[in-house]
N, C-alpha and C positions, 0 to 999 in steps of 0.2 A: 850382335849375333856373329858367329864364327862366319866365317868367309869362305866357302869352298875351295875358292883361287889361293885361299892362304894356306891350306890343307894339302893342294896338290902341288903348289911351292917345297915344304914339308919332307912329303912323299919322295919327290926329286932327290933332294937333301941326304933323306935316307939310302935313299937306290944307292947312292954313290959310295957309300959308308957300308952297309953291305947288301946281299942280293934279297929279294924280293918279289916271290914268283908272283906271274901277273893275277893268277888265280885270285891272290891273296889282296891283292892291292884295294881291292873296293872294302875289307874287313881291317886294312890299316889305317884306308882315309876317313872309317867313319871313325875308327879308336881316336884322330888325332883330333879331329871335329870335334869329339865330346871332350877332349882336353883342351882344347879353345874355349870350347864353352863353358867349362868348369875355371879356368884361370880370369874369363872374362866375370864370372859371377864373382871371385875371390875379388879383385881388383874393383870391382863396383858394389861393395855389400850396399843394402838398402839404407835409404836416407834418415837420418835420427836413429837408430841402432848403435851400438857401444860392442864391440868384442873384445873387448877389453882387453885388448892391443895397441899399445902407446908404442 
């Protein structure tokens, strides 16, 4: 499961790269959350499944 703490790591990362009103911040940390959570499902597809990608 995605990590929050990894999320607002992230978040930081971006501030610095560019601005970020704080308004906005809780509707960037969930966009990055479900990109965690989308690379973590890619990286672990289901056990005996083929996507038939060698």
């Amino acid at each position: 499961m995605a990590d929050k703490k990894d999320a607002q790591v992230m978040l930081a990362a971006l501030r610095e790269e560019i601005p970020i009103p704080y308004a906005q911040e809780k509707y960037v940390l969930r966009g990055i959350m479900k990109g965690l959570e989308r690379l973590e499902k890619q990286k672990a597809p289901e056990a005996g499944t083929s996507k038939g990608k060698h």
